[in-house]
N, C-alpha and C positions, 0 to 999 in steps of 0.2 A: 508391479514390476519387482523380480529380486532384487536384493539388496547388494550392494556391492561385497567383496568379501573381504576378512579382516587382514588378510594379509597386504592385500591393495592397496586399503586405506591407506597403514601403517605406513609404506614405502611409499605413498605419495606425501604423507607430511614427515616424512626425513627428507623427500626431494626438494619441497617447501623450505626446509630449513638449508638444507645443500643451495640454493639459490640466490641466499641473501647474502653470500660471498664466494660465488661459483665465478671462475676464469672466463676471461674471454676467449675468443676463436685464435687459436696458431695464426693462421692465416683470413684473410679476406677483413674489410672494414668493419669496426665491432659498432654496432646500433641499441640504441638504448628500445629496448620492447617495452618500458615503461608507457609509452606514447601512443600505444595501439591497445583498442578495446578488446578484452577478453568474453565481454558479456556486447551479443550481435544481434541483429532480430531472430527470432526462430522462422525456420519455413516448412510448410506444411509438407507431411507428405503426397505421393503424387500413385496410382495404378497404373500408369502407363508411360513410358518414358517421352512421348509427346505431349505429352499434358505440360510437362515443362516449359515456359516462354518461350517465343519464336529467335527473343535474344541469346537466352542461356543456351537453346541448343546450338544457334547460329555458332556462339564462340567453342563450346564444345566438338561441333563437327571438324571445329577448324586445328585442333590437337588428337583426330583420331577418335576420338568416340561417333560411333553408328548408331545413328536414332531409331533406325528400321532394325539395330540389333542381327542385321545377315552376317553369317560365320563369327559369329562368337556365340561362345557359351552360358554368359550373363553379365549383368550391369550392375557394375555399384555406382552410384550416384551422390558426393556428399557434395551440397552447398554449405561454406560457411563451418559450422559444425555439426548439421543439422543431416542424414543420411536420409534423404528426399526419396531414393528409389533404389531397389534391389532386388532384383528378380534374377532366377535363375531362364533361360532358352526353351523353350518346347522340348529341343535338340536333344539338349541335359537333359531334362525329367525323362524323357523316353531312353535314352542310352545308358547315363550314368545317374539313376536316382540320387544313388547315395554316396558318389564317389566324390564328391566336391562339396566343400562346407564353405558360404562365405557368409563372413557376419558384418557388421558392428561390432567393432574389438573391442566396448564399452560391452556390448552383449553377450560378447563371447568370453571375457572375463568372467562376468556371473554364471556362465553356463558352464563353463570346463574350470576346474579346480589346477587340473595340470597346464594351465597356462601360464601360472606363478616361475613353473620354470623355465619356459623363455623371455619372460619377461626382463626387458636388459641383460639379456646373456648374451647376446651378439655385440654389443652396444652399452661401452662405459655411461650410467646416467651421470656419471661426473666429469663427463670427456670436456665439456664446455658448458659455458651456460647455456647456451641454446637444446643442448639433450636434455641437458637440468631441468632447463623450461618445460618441454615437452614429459618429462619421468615426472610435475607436480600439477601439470593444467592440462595436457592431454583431454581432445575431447574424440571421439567419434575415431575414423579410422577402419582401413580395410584389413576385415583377419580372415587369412586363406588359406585354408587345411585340405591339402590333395590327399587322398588316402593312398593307402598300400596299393602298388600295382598298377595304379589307375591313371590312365593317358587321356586328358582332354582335350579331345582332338581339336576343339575350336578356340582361341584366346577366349580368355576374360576380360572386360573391357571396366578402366576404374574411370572416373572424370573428380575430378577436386575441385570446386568452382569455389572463386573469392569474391564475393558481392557487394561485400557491406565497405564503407569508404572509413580509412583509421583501423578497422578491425585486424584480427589474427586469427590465423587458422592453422591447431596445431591437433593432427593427427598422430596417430601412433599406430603403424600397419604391422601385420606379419604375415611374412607366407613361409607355411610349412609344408615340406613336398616330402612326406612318407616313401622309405625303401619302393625303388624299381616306377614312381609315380612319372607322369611331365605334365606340365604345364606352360603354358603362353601367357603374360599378363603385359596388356597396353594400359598405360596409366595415362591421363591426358592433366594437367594441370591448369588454366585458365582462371581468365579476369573479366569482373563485368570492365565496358568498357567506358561506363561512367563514373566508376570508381578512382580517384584520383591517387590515393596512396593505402597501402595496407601492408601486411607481413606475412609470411607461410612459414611457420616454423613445425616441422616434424621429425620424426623418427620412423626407420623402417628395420627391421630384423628378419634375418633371412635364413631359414635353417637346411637346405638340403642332403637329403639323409642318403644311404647307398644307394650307386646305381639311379638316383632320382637326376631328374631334367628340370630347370628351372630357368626360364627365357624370360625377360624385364625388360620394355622398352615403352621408354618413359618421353614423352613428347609434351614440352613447357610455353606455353607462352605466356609472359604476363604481361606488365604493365611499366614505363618510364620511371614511376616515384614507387615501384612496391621491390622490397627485399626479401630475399627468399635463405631457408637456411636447413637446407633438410640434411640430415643425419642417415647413414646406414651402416650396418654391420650384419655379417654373411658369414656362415660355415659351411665348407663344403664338404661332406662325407667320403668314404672308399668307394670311388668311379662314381661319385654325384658331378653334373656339370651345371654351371651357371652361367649364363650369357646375359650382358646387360648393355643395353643401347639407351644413348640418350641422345635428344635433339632439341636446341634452341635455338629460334628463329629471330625472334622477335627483344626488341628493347628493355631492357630491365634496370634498379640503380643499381643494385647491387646483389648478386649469388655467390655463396660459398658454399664449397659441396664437397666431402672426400669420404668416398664410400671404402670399405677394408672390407676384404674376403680372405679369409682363414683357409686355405685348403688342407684340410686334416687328417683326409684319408688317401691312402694309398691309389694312386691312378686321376684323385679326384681334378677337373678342371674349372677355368674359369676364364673370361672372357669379358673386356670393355668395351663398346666403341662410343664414339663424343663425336657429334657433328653440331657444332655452333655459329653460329652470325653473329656478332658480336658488332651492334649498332646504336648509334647515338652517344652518350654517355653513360653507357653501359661499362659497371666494372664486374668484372666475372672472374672470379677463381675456382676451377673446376680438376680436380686431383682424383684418384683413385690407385689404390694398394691390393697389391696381391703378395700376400704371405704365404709362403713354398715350405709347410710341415711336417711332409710328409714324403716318402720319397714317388719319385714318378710321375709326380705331379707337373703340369704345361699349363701355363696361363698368358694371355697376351693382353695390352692396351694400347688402344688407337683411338688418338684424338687429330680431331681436323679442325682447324676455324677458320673463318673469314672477318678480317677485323677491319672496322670501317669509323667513320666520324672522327670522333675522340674520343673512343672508345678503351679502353685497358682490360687486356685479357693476362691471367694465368695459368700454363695448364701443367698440373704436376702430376707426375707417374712415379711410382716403386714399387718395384720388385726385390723381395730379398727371400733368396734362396738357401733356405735354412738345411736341407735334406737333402744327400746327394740322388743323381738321377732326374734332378727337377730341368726344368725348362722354360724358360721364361723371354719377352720381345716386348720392346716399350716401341712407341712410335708418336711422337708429335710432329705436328706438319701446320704449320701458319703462315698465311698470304694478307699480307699486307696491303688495304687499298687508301689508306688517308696517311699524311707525315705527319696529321694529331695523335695518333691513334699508337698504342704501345701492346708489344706483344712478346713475352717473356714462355721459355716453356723450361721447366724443372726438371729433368730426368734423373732418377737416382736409382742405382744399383747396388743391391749388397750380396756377397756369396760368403756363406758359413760352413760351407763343405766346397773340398776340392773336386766333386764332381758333378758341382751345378754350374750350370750355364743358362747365361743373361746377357742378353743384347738389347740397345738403342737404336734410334735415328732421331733428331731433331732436327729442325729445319726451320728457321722465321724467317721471309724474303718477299719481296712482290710481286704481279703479274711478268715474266718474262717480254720481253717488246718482242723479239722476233712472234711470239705465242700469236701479242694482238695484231702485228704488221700483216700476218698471215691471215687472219679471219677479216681482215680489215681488204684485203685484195681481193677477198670474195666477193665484196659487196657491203658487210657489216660496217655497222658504224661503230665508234669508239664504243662508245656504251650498252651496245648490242654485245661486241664481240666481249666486253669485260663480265656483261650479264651472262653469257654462256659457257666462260671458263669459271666464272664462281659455282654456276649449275654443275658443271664436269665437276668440281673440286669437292663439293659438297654431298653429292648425289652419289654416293659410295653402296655397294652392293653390302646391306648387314647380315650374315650368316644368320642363318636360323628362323628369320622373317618372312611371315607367307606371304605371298607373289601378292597378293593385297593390299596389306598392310605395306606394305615395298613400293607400292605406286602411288598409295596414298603420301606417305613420305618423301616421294619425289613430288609427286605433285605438289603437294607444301613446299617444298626448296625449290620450285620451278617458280610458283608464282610468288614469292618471297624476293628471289633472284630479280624478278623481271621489274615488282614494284621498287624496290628500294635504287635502283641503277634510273 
């Protein structure tokens, strides 16, 4: 195998050394990662993504990843740290030989020299400890290079599996979408579910260049005792677009997450949406920024939850409108189903020219009674008709998302809905 290259090294023992008195998080509860193993079993690789256990796909299927592989264009596969499976579709090798590169961003390091320069360029490795983490232990990770031009017409599909019980799993991803490219990419994150406690700490950098299309929709479920801390940073080019959906269903202790998109080029847009469930003693703080660079530029964020038990949710939005001509819409929307349960949302606005515009809505409230008195006359029972307004509430139409992938979506929020009521 190559050797890794000497600029990599370098900058991972200044990361090393940046760590031994690197900041905690702004926001979300700080965890000591000392506590979780860096060093996990290895797992073999696999030729065919059934060969996988009947468990791992089980929990897999249940975030969006397709075992039969129909309408997508390939699989990355990492358990752990260990990048188990990666195959490009029939589909791909016949349409787009050469249009799509996905690696091992451990692989794709030693193979491409000009990967030095995105390397933490979207993304301060000294924003906190937890990127710190990831810029000096880094292991494995998805690097996705869409070439010039080139439109894949089917998603990529990524799955991040956490197995080992105490362990951490810190990746480091990037997707680069070359002038005039698009791309689809379904990321599914998941837990074995014997695993009692563990941590997922990574980084993702996102480069969208002119005219490029870049759609992210990332479907999480973990575990009750695992903390999660993923990091992103995103540039968007002259009329590049970035759309990015995320969806958490399922119980977690603790997530902190606030992804920044730079729109830098003229025209260039970008796009949130957050559909969360926020269950048990679940604390969740889930933010996202869109910075307006450049003039022309429209970007929106929409966040929904459902907050239940005693659970504590955060959800914070900015928009700051640096360029006139820009455009910008925040929206938080939380329903309240437990008096344990606390739900705060952040809206924050800034305009640095007098000819941007930035709008809000917020809203934290509970099920309206007239809402349930009414499904309740139909015949429904209390908690029929409460399992059906958290389905409506949740079950939101995400721009961009093939009619597939959108039902599968719903179907996770449907039966999600139906069990936890």
């Amino acid at each position: 195998m190559k050797e890794l290259p000497k600029w990599y090294i370098e900058k991972r023992k200044r990361a090393q050394e940046l760590l031994k008195s690197a900041k905690p998080a702004k926001y979300g509860p700080d965890i000591d990662l000392n506590i979780f193993n860096m060093q996990v079993p290895a797992h073999e690789k696999v030729d065919e993504i059934t060969e996988l256990s009947e468990n791992v796909r089980d929990a897999s299927r249940a975030v969006g990843t397709r075992d039969d592989e129909v309408y997508r264009s390939g699989t990355y596969f990492q358990h752990d740290n260990d990048v188990v499976y990666l195959k490009y579709t029939e589909w791909l090798k016949e349409n787009l030989p050469e249009g799509l590169v996905v690696l091992n961003t451990d692989d794709a390091i030693r193979t491409y020299p000009w990967v030095e320069n995105y390397w933490f360029r979207h993304l301060s490795m000294g924003l906190d400890k937890y990127a710190t983490y990831v810029a000096a232990n880094s292991v494995g990770g998805a690097f996705v290079w869409v070439k010039e031009g080139v439109n894949v017409g089917y998603p990529l599909q990524a799955c991040l599996y956490l197995g080992t019980d105490k362990g951490i799993q810190s990746p480091h991803n990037f997707i680069i979408a070359e002038p005039g490219s698009k791309i689809h990419i379904i990321t599914g994150c998941t837990v074995n579910p014997e695993c009692k406690t563990a941590a997922h700490v990574a980084a993702t950098e996102i480069h969208v260049k002119e005219g490029a299309e870049v759609t992210l929709s990332m479907i999480h479920s973990w575990g009750q005792n695992f903390h999660v801390r993923p990091r992103m940073g995103a540039t968007v080019e002259k009329n590049g677009t970035l759309n990015m959906n995320y969806v958490l269903l399922n119980p977690v202790k603790s997530i902190q997450m606030y992804p920044t998109v730079i729109l830098k080029g003229e025209g260039a847009r970008a796009s949130f949406r957050n559909l969360i469930l926020s269950r048990k003693k679940s604390n969740i703080d889930v933010g996202s920024s869109i910075i307006f660079s450049a003039e022309g530029t429209r970007g929106e964020i929409v966040s929904r939850a459902v907050i239940m038990d005693e659970s504590t949710i955060d959800m914070r939005g900015v928009l700051k409108g640096n360029k006139p001509k820009t455009h910008g819409h925040l929206e938080c929307r939380a329903l309240l189903l437990s008096d344990n349960a606390i739900a705060r949302a952040h809206p924050s606005l800034e305009g640095r020219s007098k000819e941007t515009e930035m709008t809000h809505e917020a809203a934290v409230g509970k099920i309206a009674d007239e809402q349930l008195y009414y499904l309740m006359t139909r015949g429904l029972s209390e908690s029929e008709a409460t399992s059906l307004i958290v389905r409506g509430f949740l079950d939101a139409d995400i721009p961009g998302l093939p009619p597939e992938l959108q039902a599968e979506i719903s179907k996770i929020v449907s039966m999600t809905a139906e069990e936890v009521m």
